[in-house]
C-alpha positions, 0 to 999 in steps of 0.5 A, spaced: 249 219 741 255 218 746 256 223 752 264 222 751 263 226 744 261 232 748 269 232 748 270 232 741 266 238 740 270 243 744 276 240 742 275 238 734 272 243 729 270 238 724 265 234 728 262 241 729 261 242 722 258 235 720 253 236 726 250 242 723 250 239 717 246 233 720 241 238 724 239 242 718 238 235 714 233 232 720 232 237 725 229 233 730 233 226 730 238 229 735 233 227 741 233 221 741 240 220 741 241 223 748 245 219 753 244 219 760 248 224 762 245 228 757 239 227 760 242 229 767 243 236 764 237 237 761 232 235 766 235 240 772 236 246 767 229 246 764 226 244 771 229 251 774 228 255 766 220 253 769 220 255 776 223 262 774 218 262 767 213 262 774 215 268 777 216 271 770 209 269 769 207 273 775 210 280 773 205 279 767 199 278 772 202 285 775 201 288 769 194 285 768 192 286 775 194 294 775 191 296 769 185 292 771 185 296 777 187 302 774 181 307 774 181 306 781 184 312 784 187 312 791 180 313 795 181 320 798 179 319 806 172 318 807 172 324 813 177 328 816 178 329 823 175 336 826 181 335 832 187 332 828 190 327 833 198 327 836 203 325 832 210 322 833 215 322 827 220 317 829 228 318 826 232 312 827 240 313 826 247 309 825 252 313 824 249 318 818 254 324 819 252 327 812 245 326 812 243 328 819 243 335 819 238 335 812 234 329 816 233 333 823 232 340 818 226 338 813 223 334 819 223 340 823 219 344 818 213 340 818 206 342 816 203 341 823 201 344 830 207 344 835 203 342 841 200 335 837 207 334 834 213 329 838 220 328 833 225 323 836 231 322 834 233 314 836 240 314 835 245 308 835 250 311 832 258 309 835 261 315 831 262 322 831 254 322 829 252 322 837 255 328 840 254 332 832 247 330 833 245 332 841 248 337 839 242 339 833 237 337 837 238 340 842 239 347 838 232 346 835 230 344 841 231 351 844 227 354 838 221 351 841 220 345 837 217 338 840 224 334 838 228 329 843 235 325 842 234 318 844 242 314 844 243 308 845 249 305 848 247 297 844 244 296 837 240 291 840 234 288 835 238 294 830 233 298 827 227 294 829 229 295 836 229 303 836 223 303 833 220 299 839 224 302 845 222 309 842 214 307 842 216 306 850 216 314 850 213 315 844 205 321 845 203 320 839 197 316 836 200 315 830 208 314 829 211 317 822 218 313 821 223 316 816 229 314 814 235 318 815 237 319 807 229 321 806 226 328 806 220 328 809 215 334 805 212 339 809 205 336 808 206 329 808 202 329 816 197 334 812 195 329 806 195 322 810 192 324 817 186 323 815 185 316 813 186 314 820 178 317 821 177 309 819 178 306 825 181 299 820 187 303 816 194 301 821 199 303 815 199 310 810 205 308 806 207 313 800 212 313 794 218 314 793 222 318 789 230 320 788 234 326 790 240 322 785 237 318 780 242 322 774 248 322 778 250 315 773 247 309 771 247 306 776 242 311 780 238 311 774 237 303 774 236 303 781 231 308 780 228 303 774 227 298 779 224 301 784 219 305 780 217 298 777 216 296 786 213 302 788 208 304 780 206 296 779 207 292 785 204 297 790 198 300 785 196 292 783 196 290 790 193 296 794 188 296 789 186 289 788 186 288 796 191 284 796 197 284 802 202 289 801 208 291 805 210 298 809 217 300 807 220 301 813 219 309 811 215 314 808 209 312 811 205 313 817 203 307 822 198 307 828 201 305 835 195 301 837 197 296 830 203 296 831 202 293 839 196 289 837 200 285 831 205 284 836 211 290 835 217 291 832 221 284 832 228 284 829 228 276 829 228 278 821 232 282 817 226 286 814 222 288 820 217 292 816 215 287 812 214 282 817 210 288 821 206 288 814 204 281 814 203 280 821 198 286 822 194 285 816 194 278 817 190 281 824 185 285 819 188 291 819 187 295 812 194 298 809 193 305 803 198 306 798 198 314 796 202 314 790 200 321 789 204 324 795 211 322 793 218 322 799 224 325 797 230 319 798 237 318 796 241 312 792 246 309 793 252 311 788 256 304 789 255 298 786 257 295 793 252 299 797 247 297 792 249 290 792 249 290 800 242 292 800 239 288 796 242 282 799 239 285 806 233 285 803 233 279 799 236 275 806 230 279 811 224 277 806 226 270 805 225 270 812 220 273 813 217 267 808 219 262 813 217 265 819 210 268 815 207 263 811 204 257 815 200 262 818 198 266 811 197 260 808 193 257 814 189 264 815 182 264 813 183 268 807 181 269 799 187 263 796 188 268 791 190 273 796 195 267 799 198 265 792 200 273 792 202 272 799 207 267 797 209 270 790 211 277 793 214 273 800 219 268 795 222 272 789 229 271 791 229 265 791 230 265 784 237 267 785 240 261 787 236 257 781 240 263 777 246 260 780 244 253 778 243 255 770 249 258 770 252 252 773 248 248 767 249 253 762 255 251 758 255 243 758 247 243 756 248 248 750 253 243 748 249 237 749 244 241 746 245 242 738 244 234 738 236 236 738 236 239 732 234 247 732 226 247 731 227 243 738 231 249 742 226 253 739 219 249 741 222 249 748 226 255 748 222 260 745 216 260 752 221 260 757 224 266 755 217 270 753 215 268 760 222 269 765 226 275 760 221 278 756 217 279 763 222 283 766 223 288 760 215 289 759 214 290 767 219 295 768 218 299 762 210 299 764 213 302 770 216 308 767 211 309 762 206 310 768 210 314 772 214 318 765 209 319 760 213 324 756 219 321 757 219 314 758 223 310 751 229 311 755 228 306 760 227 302 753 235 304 752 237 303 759 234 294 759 241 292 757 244 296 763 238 294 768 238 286 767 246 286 768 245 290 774 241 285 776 246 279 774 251 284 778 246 281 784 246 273 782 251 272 787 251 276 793 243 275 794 244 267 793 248 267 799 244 272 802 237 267 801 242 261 802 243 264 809 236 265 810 234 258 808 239 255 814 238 259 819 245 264 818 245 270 823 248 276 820 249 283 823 244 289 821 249 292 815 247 299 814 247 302 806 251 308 806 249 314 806 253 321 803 248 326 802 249 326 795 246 330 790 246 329 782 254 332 782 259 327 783 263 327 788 269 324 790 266 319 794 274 316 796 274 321 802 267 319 806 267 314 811 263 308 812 264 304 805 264 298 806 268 293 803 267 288 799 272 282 800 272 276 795 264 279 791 269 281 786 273 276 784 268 271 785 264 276 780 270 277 775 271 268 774 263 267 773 264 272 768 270 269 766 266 263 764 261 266 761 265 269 757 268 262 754 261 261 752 260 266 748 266 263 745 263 256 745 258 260 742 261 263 736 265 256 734 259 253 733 255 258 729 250 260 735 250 267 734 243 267 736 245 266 743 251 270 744 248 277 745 244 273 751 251 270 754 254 277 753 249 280 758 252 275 763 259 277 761 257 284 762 254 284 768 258 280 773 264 285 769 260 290 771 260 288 778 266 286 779 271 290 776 267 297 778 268 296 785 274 294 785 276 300 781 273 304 787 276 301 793 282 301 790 281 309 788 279 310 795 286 306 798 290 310 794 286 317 797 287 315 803 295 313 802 295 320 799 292 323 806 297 319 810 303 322 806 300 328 807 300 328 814 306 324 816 310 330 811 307 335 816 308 331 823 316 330 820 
């Protein structure tokens, strides 16, 4: 075949029809008709097709490795302490005005004595949120409760650079860390002190759970996604003795881990995991408590959502490049390093989702010149391995967390892969600029206290704005709507509910923030109208 008849066949329906008939007289002589070119596209679409089966394949090995492990209940403490040791929680802020109050509230109630106990309120905030937050610190303060407020003038080293000037002054032997849209339960210190009677634990990290997982589709997904984190990942890991990381909150870390893996450092996006991975590197042992569960809240945005993510994506890449000569050079198990790599590398699957896209339309056309029991025989494993795993991962998850009403997930697959579609371009930048060494500011994802009732988001402050994302978003989709065309001119249904998953999700994406930025554009032209009728 020559390549110059992939023209003929966007433009001509008859060289259409007398290819199908051909392919279904001999369905495999297609493939020793391809051109160089051909071969061009192929290549690289199903070198990356079995990259991504790799990682694919590793989800299964999750899900194995969980159930293997199963009956391996988290291990109470071997003891407990007769005198329980001094304790600080610390409370890093920028500029969480919705949430700070709630925070300093619940964590005031904790379930432990006042003269063991230290709180420090580490805010760097540049907005009302400092003046609003001395203020609460110093009324609880009077109360009698072991709190203090700590503002600095700089974000030097963001949220890692808190944490480390904290510990400056921090009492306890232990620091517990709770981000500002957490609720710490009254028992949390209760039910995770004593495992640090073993003098190897350095982190107790405990599981997250969701203040607003049904305030729409998007809080459910992300509920989804980090179930799947927090029920296979962690209980497979933690388990199997295999490193894992400390979240960055919810958990408890012993000071003297934390000096002797070398402190906080901020030359990553996600401090915790680098802490992670250097303190077990030096032996230290982590504990995963899934049984006690930390209250948090989602975002409701898919911007905030998306920027999130990116942070992550972005700061464990990082903390690839900066970590995995020494884990891969360290002296020990290999299956613990090839864990080690699997769990550090995930986002680079990103980009290599971008480069299917990308090949997409012009395989799928050279494609019906191999004959249909060709596509099938290659085909049929590289979707088991990348796309089957997906929904098998996550679906586990919820059966394991949800018993009794875990088959909606099995309804919610569709929205959870175009959500992850939704995040194809924004964490490609963001692992781009991890390989190629892009510094970027510490983005915060908002916060609005925000429960299961709506609420009318356009009147809150710091939401970020998205720029080009969704209309970057909006032409991929686009493309991907004219392979679902593509697809229906040359009778291959099989593959339109695939690309429609694409056209969904980036649609998704796209058009939904811009509805929300435009509502909240219009809102505050409304307050401006208002304002000026009533200066005039």
């Amino acid at each position: 075949m020559s390549s110059s008849l992939l023209l003929a066949l966007l433009v001509n329906r008859s060289p259409t029809e007398r290819l199908i008939q051909n392919i279904l007289n001999n369905p495999f002589a297609g493939i020793h008709q391809l051109a160089w070119f051909d071969w061009a596209m192929l290549i690289p679409y199903f070198t990356v097709l079995i990259i991504l089966s790799v990682y694919g394949l590793h989800r299964y090995d999750i899900i194995r490795t969980y159930f293997k492990h199963k009956k391996k209940k988290t291990v109470e403490p071997a003891k407990r302490f007769t005198q329980l040791p001094r304790v600080t929680i610390q409370l890093p802020l920028y500029n969480e005005r919705y949430v700070v109050e709630r925070l300093i509230e619940e964590t005031v109630k904790m379930d432990y004595p006042r003269e063991l106990l230290q709180i420090q309120v580490l805010d760097d905030s540049t907005d009302d949120t400092a003046p609003f937050a001395g203020a609460l610190v110093e009324r609880y303060r009077t109360l009698g409760y072991p709190i203090e407020y700590h503002h600095r003038a700089n974000r030097h080293g963001y949220k890692a650079g808190a944490l480390q000037e904290g510990l400056q002054t921090a009492t306890g032997e232990m620091v517990a860390v709770f981000d500002a849209d957490f609720i710490p339960p009254t028992d949390f210190l209760t039910r995770t002190i004593h495992y640090f009677t073993d003098p190897t634990v350095g982190v107790v990290q405990t599981r997250w759970s969701y203040l607003n997982r049904d305030y729409n589709f998007l809080t459910e997904v992300e509920g989804m996604l980090l179930d799947g984190h927090f029920i296979l990942e962690h209980g497979a890991r933690s388990c199997a003795g295999y490193f894992f990381n400390f979240n960055g909150t919810a958990g408890i870390l012993r000071v003297s881990m934390i000096a002797d893996a070398g402190g906080w450092q901020h030359d990553t996006l996600t401090e915790d995991s680098d802490l992670s991975y250097r303190a077990q590197l030096k032996g230290w042992r982590f504990m995963y408590v899934p049984g006690l569960d930390c209250p948090s809240e989602l975002p409701v945005e898919m911007h905030g959502f998306q920027v999130q993510q990116s942070r992550w994506a972005k700061g464990l890449t990082q903390v690839a490049m900066k970590l995995l000569p020494s884990i891969l050079k360290a002296p020990i198990s290999r299956r613990i390093k090839v864990e080690a790599f699997m769990h550090l590398t995930p986002n680079i699957t990103y980009p290599l989702m971008i480069v299917v896209s990308a090949l997409m339309l012009p395989v799928m056309i050279v494609r019906f010149y191999m004959g249909v029991w060709q596509m099938m025989f290659l085909d049929l494993p590289l979707i088991v391995a990348s796309f089957w795993s997906i929904s098998l991962f996550y679906v586990v998850a919820q059966r394991e967390l949800y018993p009794r009403n875990w088959k909606r997930s099995i309804f919610m697959l569709p929205m959870l892969m175009a959500v992850g579609v939704g995040l194809t371009i924004i964490n490609t930048r963001a692992v781009l600029e991890a390989l190629f060494g892009v510094e970027t500011s510490f983005v915060r994802t908002p916060k609005f206290a925000i429960g299961e009732r709506p609420m009318k988001l356009e009147n809150k402050q710091y939401r970020a704005r998205s720029g080009w994302l969704p209309y970057l978003e909006i032409a991929v989709g686009t493309y991907f709507l004219g392979m679902v065309v593509f697809a229906i001119t040359t009778y291959n249904f099989l593959s339109i509910p695939f690309l429609a998953l694409f056209v969904f999700g980036y649609y998704w994406a796209g058009f939904t923030t811009l509805y929300q930025e435009h509502q909240s554009r219009l809102r505050w032209m409304k307050a401006r109208n208002l304002e000026l009728a009533r200066q005039a």
